[in-house]
PQR file with spaces between the fields and no chain letter, atoms N, CA, C, O and H, PARSE charges and radii, in Angstrom:
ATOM       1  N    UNK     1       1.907  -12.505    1.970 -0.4000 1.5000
ATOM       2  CA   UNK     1       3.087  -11.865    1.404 -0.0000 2.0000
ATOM       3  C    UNK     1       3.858  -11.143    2.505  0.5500 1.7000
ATOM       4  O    UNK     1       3.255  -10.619    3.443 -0.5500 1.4000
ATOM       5  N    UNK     2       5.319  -11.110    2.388 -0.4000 1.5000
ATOM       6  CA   UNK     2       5.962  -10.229    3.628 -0.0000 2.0000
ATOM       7  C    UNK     2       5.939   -9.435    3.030  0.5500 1.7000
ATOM       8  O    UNK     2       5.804   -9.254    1.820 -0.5500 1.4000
ATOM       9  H    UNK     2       5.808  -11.535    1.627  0.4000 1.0000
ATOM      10  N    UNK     3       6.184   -8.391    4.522 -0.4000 1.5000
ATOM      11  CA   UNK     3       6.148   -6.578    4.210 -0.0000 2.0000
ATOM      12  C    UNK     3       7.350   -6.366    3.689  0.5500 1.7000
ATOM      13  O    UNK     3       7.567   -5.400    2.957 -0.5500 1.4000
ATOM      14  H    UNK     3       6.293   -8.538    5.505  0.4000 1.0000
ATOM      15  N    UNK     4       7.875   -6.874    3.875 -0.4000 1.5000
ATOM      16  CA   UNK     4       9.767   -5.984    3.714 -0.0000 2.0000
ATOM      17  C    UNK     4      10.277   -7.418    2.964  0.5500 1.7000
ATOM      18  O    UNK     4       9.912   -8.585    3.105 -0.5500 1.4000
ATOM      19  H    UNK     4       7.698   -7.659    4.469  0.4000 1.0000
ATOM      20  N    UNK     5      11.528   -6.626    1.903 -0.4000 1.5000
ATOM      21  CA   UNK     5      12.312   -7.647    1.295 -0.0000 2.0000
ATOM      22  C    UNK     5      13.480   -6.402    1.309  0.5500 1.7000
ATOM      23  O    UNK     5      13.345   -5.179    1.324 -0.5500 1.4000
ATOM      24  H    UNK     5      11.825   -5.678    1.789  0.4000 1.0000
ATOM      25  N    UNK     6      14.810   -7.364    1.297 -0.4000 1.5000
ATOM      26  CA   UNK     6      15.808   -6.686    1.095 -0.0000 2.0000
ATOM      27  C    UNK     6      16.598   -6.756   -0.094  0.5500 1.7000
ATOM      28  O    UNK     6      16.941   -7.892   -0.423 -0.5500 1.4000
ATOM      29  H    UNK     6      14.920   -8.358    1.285  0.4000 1.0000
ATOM      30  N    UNK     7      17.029   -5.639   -0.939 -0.4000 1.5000
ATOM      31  CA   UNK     7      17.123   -5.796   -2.459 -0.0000 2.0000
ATOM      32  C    UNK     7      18.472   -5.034   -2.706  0.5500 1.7000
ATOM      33  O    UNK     7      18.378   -3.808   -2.772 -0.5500 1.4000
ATOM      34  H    UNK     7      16.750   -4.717   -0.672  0.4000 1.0000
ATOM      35  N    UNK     8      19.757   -5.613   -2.855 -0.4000 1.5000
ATOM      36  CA   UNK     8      20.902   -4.688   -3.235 -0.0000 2.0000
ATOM      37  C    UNK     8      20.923   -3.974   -4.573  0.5500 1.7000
ATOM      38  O    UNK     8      20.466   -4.404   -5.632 -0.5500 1.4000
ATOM      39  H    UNK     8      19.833   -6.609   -2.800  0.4000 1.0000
ATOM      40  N    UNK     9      21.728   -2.433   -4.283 -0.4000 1.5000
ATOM      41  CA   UNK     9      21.620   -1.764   -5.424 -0.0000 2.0000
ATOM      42  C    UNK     9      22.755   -2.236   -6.108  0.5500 1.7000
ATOM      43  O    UNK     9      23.730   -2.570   -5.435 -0.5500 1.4000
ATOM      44  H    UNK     9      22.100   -2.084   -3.422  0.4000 1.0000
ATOM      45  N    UNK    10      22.802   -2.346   -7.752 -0.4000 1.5000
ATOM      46  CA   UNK    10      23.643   -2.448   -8.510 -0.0000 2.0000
ATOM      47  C    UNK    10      24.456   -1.223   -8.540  0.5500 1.7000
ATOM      48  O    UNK    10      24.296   -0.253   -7.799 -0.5500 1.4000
ATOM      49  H    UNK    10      22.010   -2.075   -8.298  0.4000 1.0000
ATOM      50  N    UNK    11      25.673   -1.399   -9.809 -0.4000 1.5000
ATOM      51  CA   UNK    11      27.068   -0.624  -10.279 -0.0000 2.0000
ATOM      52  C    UNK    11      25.829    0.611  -11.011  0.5500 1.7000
ATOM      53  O    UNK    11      26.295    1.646  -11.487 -0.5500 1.4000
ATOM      54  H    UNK    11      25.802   -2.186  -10.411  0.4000 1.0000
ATOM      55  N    UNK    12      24.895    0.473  -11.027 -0.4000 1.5000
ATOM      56  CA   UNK    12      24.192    1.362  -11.602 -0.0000 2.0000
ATOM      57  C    UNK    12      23.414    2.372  -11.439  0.5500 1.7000
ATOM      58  O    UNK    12      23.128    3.408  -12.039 -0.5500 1.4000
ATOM      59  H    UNK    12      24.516   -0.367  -10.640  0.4000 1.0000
ATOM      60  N    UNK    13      23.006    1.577  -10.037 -0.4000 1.5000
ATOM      61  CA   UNK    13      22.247    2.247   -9.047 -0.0000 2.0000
ATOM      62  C    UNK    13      20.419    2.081   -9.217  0.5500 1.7000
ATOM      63  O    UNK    13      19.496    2.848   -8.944 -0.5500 1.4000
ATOM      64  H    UNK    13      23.239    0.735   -9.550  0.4000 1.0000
ATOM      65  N    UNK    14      20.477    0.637   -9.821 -0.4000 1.5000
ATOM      66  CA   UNK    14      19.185   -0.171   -9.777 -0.0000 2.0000
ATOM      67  C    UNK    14      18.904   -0.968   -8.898  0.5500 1.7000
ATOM      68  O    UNK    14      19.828   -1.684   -8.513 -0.5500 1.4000
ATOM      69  H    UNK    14      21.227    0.014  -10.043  0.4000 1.0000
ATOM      70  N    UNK    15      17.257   -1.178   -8.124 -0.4000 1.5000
ATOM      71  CA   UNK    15      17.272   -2.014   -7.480 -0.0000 2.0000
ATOM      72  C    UNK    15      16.021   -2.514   -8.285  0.5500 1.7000
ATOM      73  O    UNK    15      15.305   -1.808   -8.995 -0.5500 1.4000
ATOM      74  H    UNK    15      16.506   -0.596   -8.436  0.4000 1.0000
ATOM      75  N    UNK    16      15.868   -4.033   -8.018 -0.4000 1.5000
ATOM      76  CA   UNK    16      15.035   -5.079   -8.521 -0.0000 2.0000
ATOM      77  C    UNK    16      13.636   -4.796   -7.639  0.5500 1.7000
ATOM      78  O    UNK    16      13.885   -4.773   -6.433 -0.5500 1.4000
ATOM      79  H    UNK    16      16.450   -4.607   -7.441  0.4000 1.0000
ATOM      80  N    UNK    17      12.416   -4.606   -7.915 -0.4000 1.5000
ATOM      81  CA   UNK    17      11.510   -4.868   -7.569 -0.0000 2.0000
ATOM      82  C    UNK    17      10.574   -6.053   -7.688  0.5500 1.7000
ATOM      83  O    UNK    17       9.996   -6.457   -8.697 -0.5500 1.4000
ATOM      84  H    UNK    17      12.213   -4.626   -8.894  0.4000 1.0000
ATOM      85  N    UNK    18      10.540   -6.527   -6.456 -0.4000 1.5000
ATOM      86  CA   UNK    18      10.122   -8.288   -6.794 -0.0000 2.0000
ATOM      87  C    UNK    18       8.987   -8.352   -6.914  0.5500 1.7000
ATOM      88  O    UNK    18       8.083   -7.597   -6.554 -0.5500 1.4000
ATOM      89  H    UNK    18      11.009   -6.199   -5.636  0.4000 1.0000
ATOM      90  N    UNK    19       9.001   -9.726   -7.689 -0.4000 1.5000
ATOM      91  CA   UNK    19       7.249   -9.906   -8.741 -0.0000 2.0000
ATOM      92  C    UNK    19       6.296   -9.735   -7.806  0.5500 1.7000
ATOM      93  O    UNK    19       5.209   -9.245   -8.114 -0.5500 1.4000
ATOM      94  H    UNK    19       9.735  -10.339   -7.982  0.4000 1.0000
ATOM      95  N    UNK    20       6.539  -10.058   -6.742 -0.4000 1.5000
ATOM      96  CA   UNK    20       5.457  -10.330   -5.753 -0.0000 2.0000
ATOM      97  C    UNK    20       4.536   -8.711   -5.440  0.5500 1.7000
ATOM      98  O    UNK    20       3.387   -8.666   -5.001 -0.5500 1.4000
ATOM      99  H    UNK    20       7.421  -10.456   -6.491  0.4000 1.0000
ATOM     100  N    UNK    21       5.025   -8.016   -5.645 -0.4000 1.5000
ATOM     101  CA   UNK    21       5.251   -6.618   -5.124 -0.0000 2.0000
ATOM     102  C    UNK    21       4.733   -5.750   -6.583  0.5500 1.7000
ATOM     103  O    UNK    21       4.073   -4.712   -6.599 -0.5500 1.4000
ATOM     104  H    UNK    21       5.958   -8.053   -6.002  0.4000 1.0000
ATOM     105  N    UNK    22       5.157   -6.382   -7.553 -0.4000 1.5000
ATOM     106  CA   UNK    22       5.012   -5.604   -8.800 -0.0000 2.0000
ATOM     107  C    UNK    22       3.168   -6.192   -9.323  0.5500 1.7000
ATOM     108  O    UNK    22       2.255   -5.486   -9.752 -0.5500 1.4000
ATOM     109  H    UNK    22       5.694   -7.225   -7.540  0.4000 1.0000
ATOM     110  N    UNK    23       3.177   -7.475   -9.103 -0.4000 1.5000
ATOM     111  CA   UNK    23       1.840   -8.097   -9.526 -0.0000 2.0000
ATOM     112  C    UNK    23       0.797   -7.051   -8.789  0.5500 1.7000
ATOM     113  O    UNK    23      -0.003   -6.321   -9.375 -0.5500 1.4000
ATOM     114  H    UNK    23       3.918   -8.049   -8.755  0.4000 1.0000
ATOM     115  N    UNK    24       1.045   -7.175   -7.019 -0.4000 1.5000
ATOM     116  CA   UNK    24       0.067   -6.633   -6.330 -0.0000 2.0000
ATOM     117  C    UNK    24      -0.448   -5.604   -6.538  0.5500 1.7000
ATOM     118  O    UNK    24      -1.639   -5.300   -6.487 -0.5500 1.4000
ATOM     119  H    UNK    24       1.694   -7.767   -6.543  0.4000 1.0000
ATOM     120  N    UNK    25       1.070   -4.586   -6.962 -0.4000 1.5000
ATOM     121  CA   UNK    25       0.735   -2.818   -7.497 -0.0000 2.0000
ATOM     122  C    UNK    25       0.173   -2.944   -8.759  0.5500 1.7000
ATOM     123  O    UNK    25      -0.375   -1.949   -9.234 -0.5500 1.4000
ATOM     124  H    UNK    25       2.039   -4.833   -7.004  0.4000 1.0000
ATOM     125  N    UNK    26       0.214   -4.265   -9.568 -0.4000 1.5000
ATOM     126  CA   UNK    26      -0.402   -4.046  -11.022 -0.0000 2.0000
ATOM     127  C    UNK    26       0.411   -2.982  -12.030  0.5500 1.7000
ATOM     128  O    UNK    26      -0.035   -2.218  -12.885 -0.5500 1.4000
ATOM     129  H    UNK    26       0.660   -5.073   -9.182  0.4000 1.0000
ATOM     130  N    UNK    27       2.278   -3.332  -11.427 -0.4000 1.5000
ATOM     131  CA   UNK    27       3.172   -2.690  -12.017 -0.0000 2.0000
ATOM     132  C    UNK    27       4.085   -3.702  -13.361  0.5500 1.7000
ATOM     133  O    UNK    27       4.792   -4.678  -13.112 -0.5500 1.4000
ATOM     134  H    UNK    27       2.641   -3.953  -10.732  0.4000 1.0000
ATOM     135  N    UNK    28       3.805   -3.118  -14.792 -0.4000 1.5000
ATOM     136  CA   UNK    28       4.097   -4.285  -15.582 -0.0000 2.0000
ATOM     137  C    UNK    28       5.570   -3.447  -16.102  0.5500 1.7000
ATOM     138  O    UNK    28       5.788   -2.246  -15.945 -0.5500 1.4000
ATOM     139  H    UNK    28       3.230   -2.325  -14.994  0.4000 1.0000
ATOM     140  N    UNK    29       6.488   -4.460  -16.762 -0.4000 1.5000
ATOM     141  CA   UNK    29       7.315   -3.895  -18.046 -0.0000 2.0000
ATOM     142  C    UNK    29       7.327   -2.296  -19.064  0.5500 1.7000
ATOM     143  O    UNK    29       6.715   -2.233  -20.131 -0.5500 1.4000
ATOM     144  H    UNK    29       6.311   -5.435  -16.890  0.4000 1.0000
ATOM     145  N    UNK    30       7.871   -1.490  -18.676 -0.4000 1.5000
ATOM     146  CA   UNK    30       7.888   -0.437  -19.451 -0.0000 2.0000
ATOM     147  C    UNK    30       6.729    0.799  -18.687  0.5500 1.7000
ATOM     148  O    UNK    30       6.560    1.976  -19.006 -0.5500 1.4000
ATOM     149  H    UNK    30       8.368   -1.541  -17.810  0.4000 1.0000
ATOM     150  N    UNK    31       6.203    0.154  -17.819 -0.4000 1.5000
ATOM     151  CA   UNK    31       5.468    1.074  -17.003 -0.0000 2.0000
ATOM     152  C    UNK    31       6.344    2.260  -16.626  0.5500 1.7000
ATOM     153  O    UNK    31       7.477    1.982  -16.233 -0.5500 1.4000
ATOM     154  H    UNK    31       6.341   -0.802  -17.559  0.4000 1.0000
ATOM     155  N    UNK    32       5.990    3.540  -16.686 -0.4000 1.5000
ATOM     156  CA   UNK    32       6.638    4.747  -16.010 -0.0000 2.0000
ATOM     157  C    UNK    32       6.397    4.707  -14.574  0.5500 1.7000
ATOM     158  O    UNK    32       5.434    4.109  -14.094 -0.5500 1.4000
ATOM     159  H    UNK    32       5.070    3.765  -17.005  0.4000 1.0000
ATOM     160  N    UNK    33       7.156    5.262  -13.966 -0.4000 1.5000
ATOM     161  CA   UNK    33       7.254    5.341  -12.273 -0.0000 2.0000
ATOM     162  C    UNK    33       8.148    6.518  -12.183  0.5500 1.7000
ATOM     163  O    UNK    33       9.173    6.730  -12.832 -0.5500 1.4000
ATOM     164  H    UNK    33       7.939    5.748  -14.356  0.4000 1.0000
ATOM     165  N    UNK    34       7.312    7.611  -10.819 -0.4000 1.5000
ATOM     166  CA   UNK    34       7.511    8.692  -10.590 -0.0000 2.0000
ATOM     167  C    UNK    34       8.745    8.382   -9.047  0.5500 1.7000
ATOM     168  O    UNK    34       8.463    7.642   -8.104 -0.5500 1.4000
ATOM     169  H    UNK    34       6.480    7.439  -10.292  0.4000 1.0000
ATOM     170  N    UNK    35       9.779    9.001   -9.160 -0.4000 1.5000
ATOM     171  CA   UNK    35      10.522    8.480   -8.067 -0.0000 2.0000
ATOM     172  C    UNK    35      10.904   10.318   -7.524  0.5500 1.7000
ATOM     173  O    UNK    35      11.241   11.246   -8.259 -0.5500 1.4000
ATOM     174  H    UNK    35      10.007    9.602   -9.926  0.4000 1.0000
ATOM     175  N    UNK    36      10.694   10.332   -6.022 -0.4000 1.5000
ATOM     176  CA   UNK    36      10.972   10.819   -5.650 -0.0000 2.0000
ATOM     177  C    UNK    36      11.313   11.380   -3.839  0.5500 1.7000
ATOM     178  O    UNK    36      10.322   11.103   -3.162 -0.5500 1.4000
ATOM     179  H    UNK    36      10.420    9.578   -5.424  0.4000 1.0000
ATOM     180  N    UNK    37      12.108   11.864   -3.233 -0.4000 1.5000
ATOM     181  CA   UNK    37      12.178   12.033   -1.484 -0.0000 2.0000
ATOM     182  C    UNK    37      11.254   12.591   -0.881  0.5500 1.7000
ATOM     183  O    UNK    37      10.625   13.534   -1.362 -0.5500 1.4000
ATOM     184  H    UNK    37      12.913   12.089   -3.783  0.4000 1.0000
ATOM     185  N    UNK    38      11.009   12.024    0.412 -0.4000 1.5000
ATOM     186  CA   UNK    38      10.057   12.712    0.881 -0.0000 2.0000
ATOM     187  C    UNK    38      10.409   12.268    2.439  0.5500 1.7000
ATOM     188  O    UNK    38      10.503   11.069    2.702 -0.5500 1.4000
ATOM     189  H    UNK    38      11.521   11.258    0.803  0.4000 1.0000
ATOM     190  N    UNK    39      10.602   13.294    3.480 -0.4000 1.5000
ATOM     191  CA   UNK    39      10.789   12.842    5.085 -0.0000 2.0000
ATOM     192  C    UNK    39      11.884   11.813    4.904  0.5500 1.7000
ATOM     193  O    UNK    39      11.615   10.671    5.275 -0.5500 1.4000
ATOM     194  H    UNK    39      10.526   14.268    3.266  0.4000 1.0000
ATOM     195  N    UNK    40      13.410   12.113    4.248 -0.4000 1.5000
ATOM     196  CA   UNK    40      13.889   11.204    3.989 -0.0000 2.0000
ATOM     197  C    UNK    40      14.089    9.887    3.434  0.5500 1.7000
ATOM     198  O    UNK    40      15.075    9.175    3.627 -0.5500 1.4000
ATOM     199  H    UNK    40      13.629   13.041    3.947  0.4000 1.0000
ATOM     200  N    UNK    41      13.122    9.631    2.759 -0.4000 1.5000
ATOM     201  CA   UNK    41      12.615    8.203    1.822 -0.0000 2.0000
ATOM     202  C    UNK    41      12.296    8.383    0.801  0.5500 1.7000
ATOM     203  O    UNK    41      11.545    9.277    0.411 -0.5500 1.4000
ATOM     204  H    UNK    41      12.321   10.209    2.602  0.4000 1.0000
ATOM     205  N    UNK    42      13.039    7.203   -0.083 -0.4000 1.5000
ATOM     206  CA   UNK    42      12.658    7.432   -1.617 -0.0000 2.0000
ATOM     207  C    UNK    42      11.426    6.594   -2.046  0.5500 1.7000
ATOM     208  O    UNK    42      11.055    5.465   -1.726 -0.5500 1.4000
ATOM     209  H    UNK    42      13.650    6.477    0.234  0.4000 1.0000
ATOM     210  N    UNK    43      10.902    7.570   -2.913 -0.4000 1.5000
ATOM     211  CA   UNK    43       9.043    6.951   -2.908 -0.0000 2.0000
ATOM     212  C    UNK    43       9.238    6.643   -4.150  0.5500 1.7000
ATOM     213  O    UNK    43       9.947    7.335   -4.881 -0.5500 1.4000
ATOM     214  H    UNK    43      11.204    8.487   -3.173  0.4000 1.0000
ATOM     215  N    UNK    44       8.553    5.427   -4.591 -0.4000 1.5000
ATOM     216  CA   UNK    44       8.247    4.945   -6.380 -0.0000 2.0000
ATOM     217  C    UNK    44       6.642    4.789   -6.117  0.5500 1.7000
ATOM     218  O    UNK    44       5.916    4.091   -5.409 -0.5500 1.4000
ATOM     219  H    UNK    44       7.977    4.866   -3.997  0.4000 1.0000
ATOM     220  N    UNK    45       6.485    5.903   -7.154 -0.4000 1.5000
ATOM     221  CA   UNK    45       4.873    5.681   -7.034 -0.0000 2.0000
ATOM     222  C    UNK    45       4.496    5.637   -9.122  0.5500 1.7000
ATOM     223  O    UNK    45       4.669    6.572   -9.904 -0.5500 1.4000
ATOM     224  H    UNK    45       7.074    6.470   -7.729  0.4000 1.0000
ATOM     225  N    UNK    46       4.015    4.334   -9.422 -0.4000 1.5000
ATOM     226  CA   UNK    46       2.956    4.256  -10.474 -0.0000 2.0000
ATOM     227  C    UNK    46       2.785    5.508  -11.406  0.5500 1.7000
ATOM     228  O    UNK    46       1.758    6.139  -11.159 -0.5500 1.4000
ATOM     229  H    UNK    46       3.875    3.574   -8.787  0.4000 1.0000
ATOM     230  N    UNK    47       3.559    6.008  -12.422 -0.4000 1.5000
ATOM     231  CA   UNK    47       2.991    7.343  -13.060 -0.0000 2.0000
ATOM     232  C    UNK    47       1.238    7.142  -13.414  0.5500 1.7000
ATOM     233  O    UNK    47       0.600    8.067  -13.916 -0.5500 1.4000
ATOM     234  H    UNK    47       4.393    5.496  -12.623  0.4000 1.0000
């Protein structure tokens, strides 16, 4: 699997997280996710 994918944000300010990435984290549909900055970077971590 590659490390990096590049993903544009929508009019909404969504970005797509790809399956590849979502399977591995064992991140499904309707799952909560804690988003937040840290050292300048936005973190999505698994609630």
């Amino acid at each position: 699997m590659e490390k990096e994918k590049v993903r544009k944000i929508d009019g909404l300010g969504r970005v797509v997280i790809p399956i590849e990435l979502r399977q591995n984290l064992n991140i499904s549909e309707n799952d909560e996710m804690k988003i937040y900055m840290q050292d300048g970077k936005i973190i999505l971590e698994k609630n």
